[in-house]
Each structure stands twice: as structure tokens, then as C-alpha cells.
N, C-alpha and C positions, 0 to 999 in steps of 0.2 A: 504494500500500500504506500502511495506517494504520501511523502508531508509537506503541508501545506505549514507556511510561516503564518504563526500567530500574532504577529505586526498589528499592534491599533485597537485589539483584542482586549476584553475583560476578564482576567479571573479571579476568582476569590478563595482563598488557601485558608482553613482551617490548620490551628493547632500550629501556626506561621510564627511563633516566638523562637524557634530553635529548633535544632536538628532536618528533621528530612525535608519541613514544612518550609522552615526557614532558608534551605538552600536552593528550594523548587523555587519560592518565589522571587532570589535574584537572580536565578537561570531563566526564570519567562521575563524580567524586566527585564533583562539582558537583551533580549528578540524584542523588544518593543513593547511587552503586552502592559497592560496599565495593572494594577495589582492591589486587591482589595483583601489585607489580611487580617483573621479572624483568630480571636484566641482568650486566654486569661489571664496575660502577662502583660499591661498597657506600654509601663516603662522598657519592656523588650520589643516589643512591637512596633512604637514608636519610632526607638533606634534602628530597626532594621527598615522599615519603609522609610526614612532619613538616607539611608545608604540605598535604595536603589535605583536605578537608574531611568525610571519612567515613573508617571504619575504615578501615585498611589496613594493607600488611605489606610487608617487600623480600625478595629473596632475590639471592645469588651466584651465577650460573649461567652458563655456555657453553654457550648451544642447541644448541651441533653435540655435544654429552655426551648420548648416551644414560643413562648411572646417573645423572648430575648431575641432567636436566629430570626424569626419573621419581623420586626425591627430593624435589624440588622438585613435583612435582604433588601426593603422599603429605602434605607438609609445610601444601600449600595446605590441600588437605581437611581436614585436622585442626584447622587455625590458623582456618577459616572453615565449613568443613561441608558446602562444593558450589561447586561451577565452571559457570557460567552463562554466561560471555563469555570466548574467547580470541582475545586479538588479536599475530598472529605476524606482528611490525613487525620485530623486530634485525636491522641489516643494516650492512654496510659496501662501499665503493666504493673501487673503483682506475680509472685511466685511462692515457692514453697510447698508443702503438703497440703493436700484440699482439706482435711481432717485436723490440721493445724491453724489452717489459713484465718484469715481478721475479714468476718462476714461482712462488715462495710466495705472494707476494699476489694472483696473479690464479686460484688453487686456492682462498684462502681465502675468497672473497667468492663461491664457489660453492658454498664447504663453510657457511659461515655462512647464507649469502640463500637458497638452497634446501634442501642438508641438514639444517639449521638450523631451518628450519619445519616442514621432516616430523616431526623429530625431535620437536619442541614437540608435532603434533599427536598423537603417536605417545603420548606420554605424556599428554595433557590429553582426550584423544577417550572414555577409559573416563568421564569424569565429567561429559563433555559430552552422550553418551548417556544417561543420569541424569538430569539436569535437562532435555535436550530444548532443548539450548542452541545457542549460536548461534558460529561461529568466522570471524574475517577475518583473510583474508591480504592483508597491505600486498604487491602488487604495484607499477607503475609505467608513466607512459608508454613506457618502454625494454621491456615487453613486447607494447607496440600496437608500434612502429616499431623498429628496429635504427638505430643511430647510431654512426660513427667514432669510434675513439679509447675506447669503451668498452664493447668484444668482453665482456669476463667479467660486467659488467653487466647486460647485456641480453640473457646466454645465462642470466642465477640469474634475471632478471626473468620471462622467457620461461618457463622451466622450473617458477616457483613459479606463475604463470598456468594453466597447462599443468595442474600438480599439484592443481592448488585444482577446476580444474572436475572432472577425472575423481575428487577425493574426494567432490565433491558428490554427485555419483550414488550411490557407494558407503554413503554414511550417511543416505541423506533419507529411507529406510524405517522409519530409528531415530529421525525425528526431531528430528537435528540438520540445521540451516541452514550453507550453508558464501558466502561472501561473498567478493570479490576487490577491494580498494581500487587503484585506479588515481591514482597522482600525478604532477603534472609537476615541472618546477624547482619547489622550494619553499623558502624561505627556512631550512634547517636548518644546522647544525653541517657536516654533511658536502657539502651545494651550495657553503657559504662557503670549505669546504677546498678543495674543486676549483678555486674560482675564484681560488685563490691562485696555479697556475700560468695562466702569461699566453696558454698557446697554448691551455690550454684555455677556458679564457671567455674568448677571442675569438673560438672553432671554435662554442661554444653561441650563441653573438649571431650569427653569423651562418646558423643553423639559420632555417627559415620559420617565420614567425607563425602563429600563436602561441606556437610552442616554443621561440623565442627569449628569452623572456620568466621571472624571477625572480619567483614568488607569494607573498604574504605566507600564513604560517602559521595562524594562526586561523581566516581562513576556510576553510581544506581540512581543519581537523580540524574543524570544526561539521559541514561534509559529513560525514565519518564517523561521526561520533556519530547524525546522523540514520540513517544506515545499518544502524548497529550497533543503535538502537530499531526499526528495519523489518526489520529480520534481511535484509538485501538481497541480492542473486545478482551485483549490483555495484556497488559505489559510490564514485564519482567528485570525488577531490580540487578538483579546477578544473571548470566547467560544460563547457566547450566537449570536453572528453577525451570525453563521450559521443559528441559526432559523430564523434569519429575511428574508433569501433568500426564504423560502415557502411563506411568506405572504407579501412580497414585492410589492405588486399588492394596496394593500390597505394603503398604509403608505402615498401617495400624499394626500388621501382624509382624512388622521390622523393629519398629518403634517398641513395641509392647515387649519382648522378646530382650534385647537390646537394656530396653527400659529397667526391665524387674530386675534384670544380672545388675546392674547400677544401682540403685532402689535398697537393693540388699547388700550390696558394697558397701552402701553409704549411711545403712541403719540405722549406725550405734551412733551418729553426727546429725540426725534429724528431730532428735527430742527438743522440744521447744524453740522449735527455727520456726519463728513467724515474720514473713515479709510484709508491708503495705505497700503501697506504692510506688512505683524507683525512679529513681532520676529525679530531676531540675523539675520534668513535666510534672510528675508526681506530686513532688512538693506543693509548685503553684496550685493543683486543684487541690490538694486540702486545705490550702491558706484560703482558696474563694470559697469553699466549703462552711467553714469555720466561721467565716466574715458572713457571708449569708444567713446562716445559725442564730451568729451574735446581732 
């Protein structure tokens, strides 16, 4: 499929304060596209649409907010005039034993990574029909394979997978393109949070190759940028993630297998390992949590 330059173009990047969010949307300013980034870091936001290179704008948002993102979509349109590109990246992660795990955190990263992007799309899909525009959903290798240790993960991975192909069908008559980003480890904020506890990146290194393996960032957001100008049905952080879609069928019983020998290695070191949320991203959503509370 040819790509087409997104030159002059709207898009609006969720989850845009840092890591994958944050370097898509100076790689679409880069080609021109005007850049409306959404998140719950204002003071990071701010500085990074300061530094890009084509108009742009921020806004405060909690994707799992129905009046917030519909707001927020009203506010885009007026601030710019049309919505061409939405890309529903916001996400956070927890880890650990499901049976150990912190019941707020491991709701929340279902309520954020899947509710989260319906929610987006739910407000962003009127304006997207409009222009005939193009939506990706940041998915993950954790919806090709399930992995130990992080159950809530890879049930919002699965489910925002899930979500993304059956909208496809629902809107291609109007139009819009709907896309699925597939990433493995990648060097963000939230891979670097994880790997600060010890049992979990040593449970990820000892994963089969290539999914063993920590990828540097730039090159899997160029992938998506080519994706996002092909309006693509999927597009693949790391090259090899395309092969795992033919034999996807077999990785539960690879993983599982795989998994338990690990699991049991790692027994006598999972008594009271409980994670919440990891990373930078993490952080900011309990601090607007907290603040919403209070």
C-alpha cells in the first residue's frame, strides 16, 4: 500500500506526555501534521507541543471520562477545524501475581487501556467520519500471546485488539480506516518501570526470543508513522511481530509451558511482591486519581 504524506493533516495523540505517545507526535509534526495532544501531565505536555514543529495544542484529559474526551474532541475542532488522525496510545501497566495483585490497579489498567480507547473513539469517530480519516489503536505483543505475571495486561491488550477489528467493520462504509499497532518491549517510561522490580525482568529475559529482548524507540515509532500515512489494518512496532500473527494459535500453549517452569523457579521470591502501576505514566494517573478523590 502506497503512503500518502500526512502534510496539513490533524491528529490527536493520546497518552502524548512521554514515551511512545510522545515521540509519534514529533514524528507527525515533523511531516507537517498539526498535532493535538491529549493526556494527564499538563506541565509535560505543554513542553513537548512547545518543541514541535507544526501547530499544535494540549489538553487535560482522563480517557476513561466520557464529558472530559467529548470536550476535549469539541475543543479540538474548534482550536483546528477537523480531526484526521487519532491515535489511542494512553495506557498504563501493573504486574505481579493476579492473586497478589492491588484490585485498584489491576481495574485500572482495564479501565484506562480498553475503556479508555473506546471512550476516545466514542468521542473522536463523529469527526473522523468527516474527514474520512484514519484511527490506530496502540495495541501490543500481550494481545498476540498471554504472559505471566501480567493477567490485566494482556486481558486490556486482548480486548483493545478485539475492539479495534470489530470497529473496523462497523465504520469502513463511512470511510474511516481503523488500524491496530502491535509493540513488543520497547524502551519507554513504563518497560523501564517494570524492570525496576527484579523478579520481573528476570521473568521477561527469560521469555523466548525474540520477546526476551528490550527495543529501542525510534525505530517502532517510524513503523507507525508509516502506518498511520498507509492508513494500515496493522502495523507492527518490531518487524518480526508480523510473523507471530501466523502462529498465534500456539503461543498460549508456548507461553503456558514456558511460563509454569519460570513461575516455579521463581516461587520462593513471589511472596508479597505486589506491583501498582509502573512508570512516570503510572505515577501521573494516581496523582489525577487522588486529586479527583480529594
Amino acid at each position: 500500500m502506497s503512503r500518502v504524506s500526512p502534510e496539513g493533516k490533524v491528529a490527536v495523540v493520546t497518552g502524548a506526555a512521554r514515551g511512545v505517545g510522545e515521540l509519534l507526535a514529533r514524528k507527525l509534526s515533523a511531516r507537517g501534521v498539526k498535532v493535538a495532544l491529549v493526556g494527564l501531565e499538563p506541565d509535560a505536555l505543554k513542553d513537548v507541543s512547545a518543541r514541535l514543529h507544526s501547530d499544535s495544542d494540549h489538553w487535560y484529559a482522563d480517557v476513561t471520562d466520557h464529558e472530559a474526551m467529548a470536550r476535549v474532541a469539541a475543543e479540538v475542532r474548534e482550536r483546528f477545524g477537523r480531526v484526521d488522525i487519532v491515535v489511542a496510545n494512553a495506557g498504563v501497566a501493573t504486574g505481579g501475581p493476579f492473586t497478589e495483585s492491588d484490585p485498584d490497579a489491576w481495574r485500572r489498567v482495564i479501565e484506562v487501556n480498553l475503556i479508555g480507547s473506546a471512550v476516545t473513539a466514542r468521542a473522536f469517530l463523529p469527526l473522523l467520519v468527516e474527514s474520512r480519516g484514519y484511527l490506530l489503536q496502540i495495541a501490543s505483543l500481550a494481545a498476540i500471546t498471554p504472559a505471566p505475571m501480567m493477567t490485566a495486561y494482556c486481558a486490556s491488550k486482548s480486548g483493545v485488539e478485539a475492539y479495534a477489528h470489530a470497529l473496523r467493520a462497523e465504520v469502513a462504509h463511512r470511510g474511516v480506516k481503523v488500524g491496530v499497532g502491535y509493540l513488543s518491549w520497547t524502551d519507554t517510561d513504563m518497560v523501564r518501570g517494570a524492570d525496576q522490580d527484579d523478579v520481573m525482568r528476570e521473568l521477561r529475559q527469560r521469555l523466548p526470543w525474540p520477546a526476551n529482548k528490550t527495543y529501542p524507540l525510534g525505530p517502532a515509532a517510524d513503523r507507525l508513522v508509516a502506518g498511520i500515512e498507509r492508513r494500515s489494518a496493522h502495523v507492527y512496532g518490531q518487524a518480526w511481530l508480523r510473523g507471530m500473527q501466523g502462529v498465534r494459535g500456539y503461543l498460549p500453549a508456548l507461553i503456558g509451558t514456558v511460563g509454569q517452569r519460570e513461575m516455579k523457579r521463581f516461587a520462593g521470591r513471589l511472596d508479597g511482591l505486589r506491583i501498582g502501576l509502573v512508570g512516570a505514566g503510572g505515577s501521573a494517573d494516581e496523582q489525577h486519581r487522588a486529586t479527583v478523590r480529594d
